[in-house]
Residue frames as qw, qx, qy, qz and C-alpha x, y, z in Angstrom:
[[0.000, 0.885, 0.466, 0.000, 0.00, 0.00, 0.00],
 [0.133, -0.786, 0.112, 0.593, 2.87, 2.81, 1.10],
 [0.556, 0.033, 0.562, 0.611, 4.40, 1.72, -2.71],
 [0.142, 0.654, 0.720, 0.183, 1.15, 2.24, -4.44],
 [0.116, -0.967, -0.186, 0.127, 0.36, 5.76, -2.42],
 [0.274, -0.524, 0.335, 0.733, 4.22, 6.84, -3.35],
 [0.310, -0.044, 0.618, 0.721, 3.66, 6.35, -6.64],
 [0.072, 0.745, 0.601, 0.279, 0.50, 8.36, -6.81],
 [0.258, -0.872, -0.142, 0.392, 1.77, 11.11, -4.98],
 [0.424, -0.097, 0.636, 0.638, 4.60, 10.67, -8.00],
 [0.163, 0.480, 0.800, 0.322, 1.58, 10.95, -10.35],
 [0.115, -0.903, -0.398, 0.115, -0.04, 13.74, -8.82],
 [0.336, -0.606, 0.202, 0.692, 3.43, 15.79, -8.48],
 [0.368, 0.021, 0.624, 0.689, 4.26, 15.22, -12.17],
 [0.053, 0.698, 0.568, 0.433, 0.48, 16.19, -13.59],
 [0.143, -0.965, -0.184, 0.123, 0.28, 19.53, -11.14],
 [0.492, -0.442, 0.449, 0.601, 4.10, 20.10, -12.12],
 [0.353, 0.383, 0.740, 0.426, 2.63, 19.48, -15.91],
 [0.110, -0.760, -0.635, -0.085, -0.33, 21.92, -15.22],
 [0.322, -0.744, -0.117, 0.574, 2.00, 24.65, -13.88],
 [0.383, -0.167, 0.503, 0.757, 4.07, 24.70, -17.07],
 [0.265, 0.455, 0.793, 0.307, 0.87, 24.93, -19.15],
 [0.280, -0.836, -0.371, 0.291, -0.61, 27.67, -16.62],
 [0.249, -0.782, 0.161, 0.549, 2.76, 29.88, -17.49],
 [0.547, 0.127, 0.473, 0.679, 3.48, 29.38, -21.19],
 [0.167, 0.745, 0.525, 0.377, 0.93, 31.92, -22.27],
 [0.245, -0.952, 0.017, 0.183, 1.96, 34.49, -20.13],
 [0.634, -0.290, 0.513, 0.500, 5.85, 33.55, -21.28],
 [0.470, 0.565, 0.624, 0.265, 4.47, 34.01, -24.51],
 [0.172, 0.872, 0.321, 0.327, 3.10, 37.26, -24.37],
 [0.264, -0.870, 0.216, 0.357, 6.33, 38.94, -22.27],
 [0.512, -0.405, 0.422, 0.628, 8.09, 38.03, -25.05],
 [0.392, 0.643, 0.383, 0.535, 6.42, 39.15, -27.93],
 [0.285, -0.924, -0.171, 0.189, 6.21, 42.22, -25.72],
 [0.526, -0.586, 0.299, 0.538, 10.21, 42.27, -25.99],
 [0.472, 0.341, 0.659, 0.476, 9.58, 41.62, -29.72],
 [0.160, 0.802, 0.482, 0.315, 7.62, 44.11, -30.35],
 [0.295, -0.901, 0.129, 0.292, 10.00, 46.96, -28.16],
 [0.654, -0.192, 0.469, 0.562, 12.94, 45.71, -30.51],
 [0.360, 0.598, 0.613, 0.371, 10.60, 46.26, -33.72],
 [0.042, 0.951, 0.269, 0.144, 10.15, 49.77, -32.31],
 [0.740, -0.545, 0.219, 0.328, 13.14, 50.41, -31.73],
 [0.542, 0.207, 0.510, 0.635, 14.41, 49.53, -35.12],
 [0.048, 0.805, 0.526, 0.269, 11.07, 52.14, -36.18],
 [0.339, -0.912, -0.002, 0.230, 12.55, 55.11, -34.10],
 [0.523, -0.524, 0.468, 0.483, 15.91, 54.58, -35.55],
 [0.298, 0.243, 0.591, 0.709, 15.01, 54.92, -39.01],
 [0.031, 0.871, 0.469, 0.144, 12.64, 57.77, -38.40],
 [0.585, -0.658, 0.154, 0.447, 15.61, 59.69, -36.09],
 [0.598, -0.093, 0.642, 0.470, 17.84, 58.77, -39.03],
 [0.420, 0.393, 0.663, 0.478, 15.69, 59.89, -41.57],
 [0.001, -0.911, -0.406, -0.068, 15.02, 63.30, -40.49],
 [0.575, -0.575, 0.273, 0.513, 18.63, 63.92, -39.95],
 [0.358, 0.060, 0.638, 0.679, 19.39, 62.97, -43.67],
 [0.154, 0.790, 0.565, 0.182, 15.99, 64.60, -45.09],
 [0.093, -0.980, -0.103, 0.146, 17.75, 68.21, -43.84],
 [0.280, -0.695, 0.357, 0.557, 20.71, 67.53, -45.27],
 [0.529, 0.585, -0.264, -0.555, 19.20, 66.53, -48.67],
 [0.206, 0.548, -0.799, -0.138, 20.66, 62.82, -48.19],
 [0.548, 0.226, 0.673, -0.441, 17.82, 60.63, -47.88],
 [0.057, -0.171, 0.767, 0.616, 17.24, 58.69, -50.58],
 [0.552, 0.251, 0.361, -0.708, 13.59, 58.17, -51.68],
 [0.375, 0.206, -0.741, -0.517, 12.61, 55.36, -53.67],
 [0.781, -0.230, -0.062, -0.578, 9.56, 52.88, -53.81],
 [0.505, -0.170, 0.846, 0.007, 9.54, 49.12, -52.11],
 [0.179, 0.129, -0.789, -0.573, 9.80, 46.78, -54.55],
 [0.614, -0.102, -0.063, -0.780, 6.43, 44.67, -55.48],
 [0.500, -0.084, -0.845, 0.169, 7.51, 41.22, -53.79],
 [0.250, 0.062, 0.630, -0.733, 6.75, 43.39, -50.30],
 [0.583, -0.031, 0.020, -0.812, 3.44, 44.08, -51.64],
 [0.769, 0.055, -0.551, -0.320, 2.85, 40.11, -52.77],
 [0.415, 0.133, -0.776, 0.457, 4.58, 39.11, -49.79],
 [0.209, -0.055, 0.354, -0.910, 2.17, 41.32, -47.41],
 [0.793, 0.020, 0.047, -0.607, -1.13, 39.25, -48.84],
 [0.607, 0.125, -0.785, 0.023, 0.56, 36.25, -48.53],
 [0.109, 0.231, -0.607, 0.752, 1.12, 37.06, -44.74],
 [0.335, -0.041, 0.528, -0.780, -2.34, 37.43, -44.40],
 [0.850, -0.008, -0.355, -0.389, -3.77, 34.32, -46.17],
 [0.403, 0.279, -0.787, 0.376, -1.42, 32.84, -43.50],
 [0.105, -0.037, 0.593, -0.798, -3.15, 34.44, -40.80],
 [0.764, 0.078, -0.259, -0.586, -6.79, 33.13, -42.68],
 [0.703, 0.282, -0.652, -0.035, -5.21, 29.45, -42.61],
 [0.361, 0.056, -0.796, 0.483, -4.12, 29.31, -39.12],
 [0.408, -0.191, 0.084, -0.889, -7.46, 30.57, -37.87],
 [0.814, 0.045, -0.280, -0.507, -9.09, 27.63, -39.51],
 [0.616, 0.155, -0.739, 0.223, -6.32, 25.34, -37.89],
 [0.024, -0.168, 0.700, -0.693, -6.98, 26.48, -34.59],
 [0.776, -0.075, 0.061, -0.624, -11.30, 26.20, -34.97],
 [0.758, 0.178, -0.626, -0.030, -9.98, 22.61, -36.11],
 [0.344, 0.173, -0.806, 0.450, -8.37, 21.86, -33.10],
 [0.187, -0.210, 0.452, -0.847, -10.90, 23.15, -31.32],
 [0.863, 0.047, 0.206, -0.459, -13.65, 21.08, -32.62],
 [0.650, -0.362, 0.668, 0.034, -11.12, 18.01, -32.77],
 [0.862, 0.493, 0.108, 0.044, -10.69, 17.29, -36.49],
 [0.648, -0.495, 0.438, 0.380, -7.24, 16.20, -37.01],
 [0.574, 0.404, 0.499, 0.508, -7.50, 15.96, -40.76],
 [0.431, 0.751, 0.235, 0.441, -8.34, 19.38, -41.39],
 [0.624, -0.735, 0.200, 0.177, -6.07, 20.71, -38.71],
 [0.637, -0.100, 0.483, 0.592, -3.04, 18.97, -40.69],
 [0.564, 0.544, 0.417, 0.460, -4.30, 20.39, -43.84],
 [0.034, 0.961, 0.095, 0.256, -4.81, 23.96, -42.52],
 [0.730, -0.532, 0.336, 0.266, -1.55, 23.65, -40.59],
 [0.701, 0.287, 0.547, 0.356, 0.07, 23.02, -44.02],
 [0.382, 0.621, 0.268, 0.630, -0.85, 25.55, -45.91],
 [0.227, -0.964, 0.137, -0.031, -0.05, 28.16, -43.25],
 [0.837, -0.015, 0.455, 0.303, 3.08, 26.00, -43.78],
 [0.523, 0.322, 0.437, 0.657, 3.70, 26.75, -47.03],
 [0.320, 0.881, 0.161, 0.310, 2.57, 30.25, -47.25],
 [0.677, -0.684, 0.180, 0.205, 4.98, 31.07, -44.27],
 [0.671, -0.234, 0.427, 0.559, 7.85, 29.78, -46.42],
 [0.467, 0.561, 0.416, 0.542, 6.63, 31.54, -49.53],
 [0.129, -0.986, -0.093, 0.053, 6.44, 34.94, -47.61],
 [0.600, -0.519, 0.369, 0.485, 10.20, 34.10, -47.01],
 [0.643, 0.378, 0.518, 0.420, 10.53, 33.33, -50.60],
 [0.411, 0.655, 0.239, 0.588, 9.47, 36.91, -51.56],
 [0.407, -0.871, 0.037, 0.272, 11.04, 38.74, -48.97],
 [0.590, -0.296, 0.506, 0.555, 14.36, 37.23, -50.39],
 [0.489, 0.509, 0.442, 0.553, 13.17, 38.68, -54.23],
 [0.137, -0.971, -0.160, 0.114, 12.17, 41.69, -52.41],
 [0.499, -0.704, 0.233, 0.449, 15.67, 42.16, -51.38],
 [0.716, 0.123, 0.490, 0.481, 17.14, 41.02, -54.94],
 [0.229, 0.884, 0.365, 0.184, 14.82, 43.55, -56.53],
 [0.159, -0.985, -0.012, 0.069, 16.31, 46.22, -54.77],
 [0.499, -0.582, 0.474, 0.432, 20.01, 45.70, -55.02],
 [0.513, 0.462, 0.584, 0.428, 19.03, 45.01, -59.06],
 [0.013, 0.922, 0.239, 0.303, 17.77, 48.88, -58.43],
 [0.465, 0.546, -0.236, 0.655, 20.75, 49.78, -56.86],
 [0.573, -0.665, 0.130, -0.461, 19.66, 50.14, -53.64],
 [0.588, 0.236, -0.726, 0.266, 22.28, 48.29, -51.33],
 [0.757, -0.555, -0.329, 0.105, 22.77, 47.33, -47.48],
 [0.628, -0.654, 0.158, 0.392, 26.22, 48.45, -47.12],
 [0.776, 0.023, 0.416, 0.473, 28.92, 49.50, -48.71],
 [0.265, -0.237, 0.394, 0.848, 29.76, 51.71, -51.58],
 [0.301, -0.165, -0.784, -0.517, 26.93, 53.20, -53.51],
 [0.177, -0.527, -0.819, 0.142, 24.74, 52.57, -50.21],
 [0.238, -0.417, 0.112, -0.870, 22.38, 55.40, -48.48],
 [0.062, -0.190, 0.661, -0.723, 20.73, 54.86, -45.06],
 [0.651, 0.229, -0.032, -0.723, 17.23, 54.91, -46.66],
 [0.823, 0.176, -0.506, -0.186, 17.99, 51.43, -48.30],
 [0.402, 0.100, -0.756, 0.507, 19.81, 49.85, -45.01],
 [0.458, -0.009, 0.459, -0.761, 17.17, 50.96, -42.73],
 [0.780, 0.127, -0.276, -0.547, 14.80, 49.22, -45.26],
 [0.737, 0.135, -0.661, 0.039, 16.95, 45.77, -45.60],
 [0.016, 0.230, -0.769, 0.597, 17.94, 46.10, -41.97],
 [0.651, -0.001, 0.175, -0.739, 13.70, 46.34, -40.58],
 [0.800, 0.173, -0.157, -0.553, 12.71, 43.64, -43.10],
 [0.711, 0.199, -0.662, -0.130, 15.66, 40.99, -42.05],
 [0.259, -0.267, 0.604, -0.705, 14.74, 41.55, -38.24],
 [0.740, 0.116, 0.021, -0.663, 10.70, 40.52, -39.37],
 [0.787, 0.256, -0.419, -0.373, 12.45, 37.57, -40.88],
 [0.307, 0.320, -0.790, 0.423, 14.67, 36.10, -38.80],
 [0.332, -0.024, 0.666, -0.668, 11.73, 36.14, -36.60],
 [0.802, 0.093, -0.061, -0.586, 9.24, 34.68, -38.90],
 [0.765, 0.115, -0.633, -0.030, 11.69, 31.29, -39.23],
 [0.039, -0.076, 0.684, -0.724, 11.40, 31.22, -35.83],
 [0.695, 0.204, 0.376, -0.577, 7.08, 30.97, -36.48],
 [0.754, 0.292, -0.512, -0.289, 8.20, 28.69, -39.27],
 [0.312, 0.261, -0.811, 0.419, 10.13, 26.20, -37.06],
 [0.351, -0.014, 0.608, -0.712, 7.26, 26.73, -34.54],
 [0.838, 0.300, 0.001, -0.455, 4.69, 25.72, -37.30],
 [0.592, 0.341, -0.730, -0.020, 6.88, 22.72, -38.61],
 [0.016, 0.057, -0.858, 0.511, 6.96, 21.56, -34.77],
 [0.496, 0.150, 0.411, -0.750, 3.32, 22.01, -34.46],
 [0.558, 0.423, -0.342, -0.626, 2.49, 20.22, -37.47],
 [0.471, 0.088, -0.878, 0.011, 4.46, 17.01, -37.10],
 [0.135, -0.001, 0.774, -0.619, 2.57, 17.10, -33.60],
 [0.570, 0.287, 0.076, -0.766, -0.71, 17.61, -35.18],
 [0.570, 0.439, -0.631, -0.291, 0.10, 14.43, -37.35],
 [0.227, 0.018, -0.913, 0.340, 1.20, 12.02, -34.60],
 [0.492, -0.469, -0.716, -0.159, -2.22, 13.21, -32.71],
 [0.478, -0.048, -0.486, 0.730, -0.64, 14.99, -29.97],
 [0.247, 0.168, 0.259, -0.919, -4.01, 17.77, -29.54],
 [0.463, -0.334, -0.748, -0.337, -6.76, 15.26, -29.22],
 [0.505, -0.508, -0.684, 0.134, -9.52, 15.61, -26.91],
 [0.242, -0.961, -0.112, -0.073, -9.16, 19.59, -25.92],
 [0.574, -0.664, 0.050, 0.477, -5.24, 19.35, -25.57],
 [0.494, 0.768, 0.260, 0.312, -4.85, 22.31, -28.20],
 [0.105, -0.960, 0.010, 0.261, -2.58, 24.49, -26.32],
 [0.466, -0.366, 0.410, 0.693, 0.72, 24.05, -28.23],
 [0.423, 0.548, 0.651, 0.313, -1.74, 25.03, -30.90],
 [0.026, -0.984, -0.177, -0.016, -3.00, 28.35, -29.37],
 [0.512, -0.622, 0.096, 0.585, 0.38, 29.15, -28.62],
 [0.536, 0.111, 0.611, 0.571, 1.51, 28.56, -32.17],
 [0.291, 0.640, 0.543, 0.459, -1.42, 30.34, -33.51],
 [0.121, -0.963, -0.065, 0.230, -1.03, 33.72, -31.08],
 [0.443, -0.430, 0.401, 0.677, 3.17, 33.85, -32.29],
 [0.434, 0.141, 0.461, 0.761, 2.07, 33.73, -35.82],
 [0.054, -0.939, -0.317, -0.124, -1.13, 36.31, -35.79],
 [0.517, -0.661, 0.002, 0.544, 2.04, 38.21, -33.98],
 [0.412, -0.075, 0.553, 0.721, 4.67, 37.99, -36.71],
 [0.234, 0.502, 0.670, 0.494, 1.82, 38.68, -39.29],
 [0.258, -0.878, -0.363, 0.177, 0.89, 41.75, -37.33],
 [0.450, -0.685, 0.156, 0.551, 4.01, 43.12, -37.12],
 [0.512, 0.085, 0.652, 0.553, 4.63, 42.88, -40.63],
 [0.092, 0.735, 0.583, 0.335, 1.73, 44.55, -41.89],
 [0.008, -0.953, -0.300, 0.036, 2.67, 47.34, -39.71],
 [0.434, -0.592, 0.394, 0.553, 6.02, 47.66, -40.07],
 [0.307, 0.538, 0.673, 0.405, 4.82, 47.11, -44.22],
 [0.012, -0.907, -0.392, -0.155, 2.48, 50.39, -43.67],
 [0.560, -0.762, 0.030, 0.325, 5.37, 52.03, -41.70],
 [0.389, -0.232, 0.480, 0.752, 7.99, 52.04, -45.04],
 [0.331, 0.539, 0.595, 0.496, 5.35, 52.62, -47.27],
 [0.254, 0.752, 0.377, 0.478, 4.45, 55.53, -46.28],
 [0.507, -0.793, 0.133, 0.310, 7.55, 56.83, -44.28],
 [0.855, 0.047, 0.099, 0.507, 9.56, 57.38, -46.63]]
């Protein structure tokens, strides 16, 4: 009997030990987009600073973003359409269309990447560099902003690739959806930020 009652008190530790972590991811969560989102502004202050400096001495370059942002910007938000529909899934337990909608937030995720990276191409085809010889502050603020956004979206890729293969194996039957919700508040994040940090070059310049 004392075995038995150790090894439920074993049981009981582990699941309220289980229940604590669970209790504090979401709050984890949201102090670090918090930090995310003080970095982002950050970056935003430092090209506004920057750009009112150069704008009085005539050395502010002005030129348009290229039109991958723009394709890249309604990708972002058929992502944020997709992972909606993955999270009602989870919620009303259908695993099948969960995977699928999982997927294609998946794949647009990587295609956003896709034309970020033409974005950039574009521009440096237009002469518009990062560094170097030839550069101007106006284009390095730009490339600087937009490979912060990214570096943080493969981070919500990597989070969606983890969430997926979990979604596959089964692993958020029966109401345990939260590595979903997490998943699905980081990318609504990312996809947030974008769009305003998107609205923020377009029509700062």
């Amino acid at each position: 009997m004392g075995l038995k009652n150790d090894m439920a008190m074993q049981k009981d530790s582990v699941t309220l030990l289980k229940e604590q972590r669970q209790g504090a991811a979401k709050p984890l969560l949201w102090i670090g987009m918090a930090s995310m989102f003080m970095a982002f502004a950050g970056l935003a202050s430092g090209y506004i600073v920057s750009r009112s400096s150069l704008l009085e001495r005539e050395n502010w370059l002005e030129f348009a973003l290229p039109n991958y942002f723009y394709y890249s910007t309604a990708v972002i938000l058929l992502s944020s359409l997709s992972m909606f529909f993955a999270l009602q899934a989870a919620r009303k337990n259908d695993s099948n269309k969960l995977t699928i909608a999982l997927t294609i937030t998946l794949v647009l995720g990587l295609a956003f990447g896709v034309l970020q990276v033409l974005g950039w191409q574009s521009l440096y085809a237009g002469g518009i560099f990062f560094t170097g010889e030839g550069s101007n502050p106006a284009g390095s603020w730009v490339y600087a902003i937009t490979s912060f956004h990214l570096a943080h979206m493969i981070g919500g890729i990597v989070t969606l690739l983890v969430t997926l293969i979990k979604a596959s194996m089964g692993k958020y039957a029966n109401g345990a959806i939260l590595g979903v919700e997490l998943a699905a508040i980081f990318w609504h994040f990312l996809d947030l930020v974008w769009i305003c940090l998107f609205l923020f070059l377009l029509f700062i310049r």
